[in-house]
C-alpha positions as CSV (number, residue, x, y, z in Angstrom):
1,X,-26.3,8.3,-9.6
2,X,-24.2,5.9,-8.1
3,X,-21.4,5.0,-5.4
4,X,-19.2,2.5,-6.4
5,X,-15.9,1.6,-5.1
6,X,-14.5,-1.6,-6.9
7,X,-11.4,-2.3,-5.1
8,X,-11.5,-2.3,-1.4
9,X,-8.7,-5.2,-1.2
10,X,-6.8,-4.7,-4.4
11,X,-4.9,-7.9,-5.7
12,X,-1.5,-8.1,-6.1
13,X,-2.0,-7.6,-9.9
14,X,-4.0,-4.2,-9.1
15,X,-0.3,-2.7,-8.5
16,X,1.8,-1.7,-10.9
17,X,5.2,0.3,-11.7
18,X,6.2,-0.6,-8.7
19,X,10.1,-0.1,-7.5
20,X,12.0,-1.0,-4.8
21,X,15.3,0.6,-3.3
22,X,17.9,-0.7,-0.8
23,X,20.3,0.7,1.5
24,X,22.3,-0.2,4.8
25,X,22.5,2.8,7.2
26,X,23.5,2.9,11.2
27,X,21.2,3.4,14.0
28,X,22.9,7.5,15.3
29,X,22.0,6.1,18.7
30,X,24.1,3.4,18.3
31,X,26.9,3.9,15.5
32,X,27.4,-0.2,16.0
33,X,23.6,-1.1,14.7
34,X,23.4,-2.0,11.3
35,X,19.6,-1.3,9.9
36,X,18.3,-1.4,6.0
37,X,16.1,1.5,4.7
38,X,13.5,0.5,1.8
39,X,11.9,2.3,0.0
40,X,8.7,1.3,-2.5
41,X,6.7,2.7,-5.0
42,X,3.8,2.0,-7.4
43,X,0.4,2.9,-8.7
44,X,-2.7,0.9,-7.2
45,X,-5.8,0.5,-9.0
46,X,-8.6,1.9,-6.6
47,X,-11.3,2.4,-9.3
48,X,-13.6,4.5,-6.9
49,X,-16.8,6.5,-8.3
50,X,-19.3,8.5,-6.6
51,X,-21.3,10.7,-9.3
52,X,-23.8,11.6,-6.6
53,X,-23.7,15.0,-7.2
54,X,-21.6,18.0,-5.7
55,X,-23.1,17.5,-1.9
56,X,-22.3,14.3,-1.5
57,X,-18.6,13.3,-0.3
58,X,-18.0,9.7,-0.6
59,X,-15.1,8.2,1.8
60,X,-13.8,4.5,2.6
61,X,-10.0,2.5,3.1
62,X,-8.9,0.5,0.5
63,X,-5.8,-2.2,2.4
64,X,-3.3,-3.1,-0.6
65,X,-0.2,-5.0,-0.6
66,X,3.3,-3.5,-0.8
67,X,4.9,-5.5,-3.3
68,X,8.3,-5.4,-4.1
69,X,7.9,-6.9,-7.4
70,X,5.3,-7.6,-10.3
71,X,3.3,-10.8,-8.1
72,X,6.0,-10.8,-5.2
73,X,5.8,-9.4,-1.4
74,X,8.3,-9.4,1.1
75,X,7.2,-11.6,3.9
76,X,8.5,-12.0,7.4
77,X,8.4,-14.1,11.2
78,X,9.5,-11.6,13.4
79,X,7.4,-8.6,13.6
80,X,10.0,-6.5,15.7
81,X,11.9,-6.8,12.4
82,X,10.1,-4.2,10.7
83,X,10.9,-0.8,13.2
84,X,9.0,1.8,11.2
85,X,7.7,3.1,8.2
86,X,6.4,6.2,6.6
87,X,3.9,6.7,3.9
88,X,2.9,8.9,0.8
89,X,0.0,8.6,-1.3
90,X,-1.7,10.6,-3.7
91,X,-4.0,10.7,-6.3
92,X,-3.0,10.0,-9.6
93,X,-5.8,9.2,-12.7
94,X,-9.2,11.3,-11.3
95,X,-12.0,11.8,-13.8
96,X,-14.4,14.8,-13.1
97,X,-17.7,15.3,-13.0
98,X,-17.9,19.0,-12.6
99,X,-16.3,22.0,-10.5
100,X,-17.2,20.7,-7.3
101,X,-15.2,17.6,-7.6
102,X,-13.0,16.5,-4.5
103,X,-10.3,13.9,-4.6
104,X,-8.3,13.4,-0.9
105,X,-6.1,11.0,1.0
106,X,-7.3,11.5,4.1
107,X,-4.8,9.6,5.7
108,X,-2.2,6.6,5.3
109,X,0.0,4.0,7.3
110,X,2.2,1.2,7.0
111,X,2.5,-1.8,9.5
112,X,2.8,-5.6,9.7
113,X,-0.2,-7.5,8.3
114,X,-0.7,-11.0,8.7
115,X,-2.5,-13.5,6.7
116,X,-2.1,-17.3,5.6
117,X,-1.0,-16.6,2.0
118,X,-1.7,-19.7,-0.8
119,X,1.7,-21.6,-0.9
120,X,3.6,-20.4,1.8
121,X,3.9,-22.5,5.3
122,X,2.6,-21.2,8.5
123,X,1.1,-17.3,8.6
124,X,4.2,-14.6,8.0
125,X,3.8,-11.0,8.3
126,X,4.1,-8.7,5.6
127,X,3.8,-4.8,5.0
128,X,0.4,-3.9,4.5
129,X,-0.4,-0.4,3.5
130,X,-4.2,1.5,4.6
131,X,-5.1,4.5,2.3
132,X,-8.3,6.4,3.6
133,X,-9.9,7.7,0.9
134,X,-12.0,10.4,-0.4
135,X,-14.2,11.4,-3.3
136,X,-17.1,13.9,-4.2
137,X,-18.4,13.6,-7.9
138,X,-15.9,11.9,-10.4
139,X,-13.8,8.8,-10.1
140,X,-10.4,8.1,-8.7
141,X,-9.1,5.2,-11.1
142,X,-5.0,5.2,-9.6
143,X,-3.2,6.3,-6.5
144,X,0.5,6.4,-6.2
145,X,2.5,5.4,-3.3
146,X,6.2,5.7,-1.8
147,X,6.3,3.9,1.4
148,X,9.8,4.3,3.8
149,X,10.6,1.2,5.7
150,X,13.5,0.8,8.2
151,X,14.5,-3.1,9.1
152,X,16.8,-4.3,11.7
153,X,20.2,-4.9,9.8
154,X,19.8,-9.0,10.9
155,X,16.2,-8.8,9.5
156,X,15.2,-11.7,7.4
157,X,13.4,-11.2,4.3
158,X,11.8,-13.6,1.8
159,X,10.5,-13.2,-1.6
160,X,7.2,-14.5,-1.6
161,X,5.5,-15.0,-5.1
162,X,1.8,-14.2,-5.0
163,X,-0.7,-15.8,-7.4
164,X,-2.5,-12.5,-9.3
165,X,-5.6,-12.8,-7.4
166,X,-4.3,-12.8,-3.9
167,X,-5.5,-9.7,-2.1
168,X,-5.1,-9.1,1.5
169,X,-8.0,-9.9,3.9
């Protein structure tokens, strides 16, 4: 019996079916204010075990990209851009072990990570996503995820190609 939990700091390539939607929409405080909702999806590859037994409730935080694209994050200089997000997660490929098995998202968020990223100058920020996780005898191979953001309507964005392995730190 064992607790394993592969992918703390999945890579960029650990996320897949990921989408990305884009809209302009108006601050109701202040019709004038231009902002940008996104929204983004995928599936990230947590490949968390704990066969343990039925007593035994396994929990830890896995910190994953939000990429907006297969290998490709949106990166950013000012972190006031970004004015706030909301987060869904769940769990999406389990395997059991027996009746007492216990998958849970014990919590998520969304907020500007930073991190010197292989090819790109200086240090941008970047949406990071946290997922608390836990698990009591089985394995929880996928979550999915829809993360909200709203942007400043001036906010600049760049597409920043990732090499597969990158993970965040």
């Amino acid at each position: 019996m064992a607790i394993k939990f592969i992918n703390r700091r999945p890579s960029v390539e650990d996320v897949a079916s990921i989408g990305r939607v884009e809209t302009k929409t108006i601050d109701p405080k202040n019709p004038t204010a231009q902002q940008r909702l996104h929204v983004y999806t995928g599936w990230i590859n947590v490949g968390m075990e704990n066969h343990n037994g039925p007593h035994d409730t396994f929990r830890d935080q896995i910190v994953s990209f939000v990429p907006i694209s297969p290998g490709v994050i949106e990166t950013f200089t000012d972190v006031t851009a970004l004015l706030g997000t909301t987060v869904t997660v769940s769990p999406a490929s389990v395997a059991l072990d027996e009746s007492n098995t216990i998958f849970a998202v014990d919590g998520a968020s969304v907020a500007p990570g930073r991190q010197k990223l292989p090819g790109v100058a200086g240090t941008p920020f970047f949406p990071i996503l946290k997922i608390d996780l836990a698990i009591q005898a089985g394995e929880l191979l996928w979550v999915t995820y829809q993360v909200t953001a709203l942007w400043k309507g001036d906010a600049t964005l760049t597409r920043t190609p990732l090499p597969g392995s990158t993970a965040p730190e």
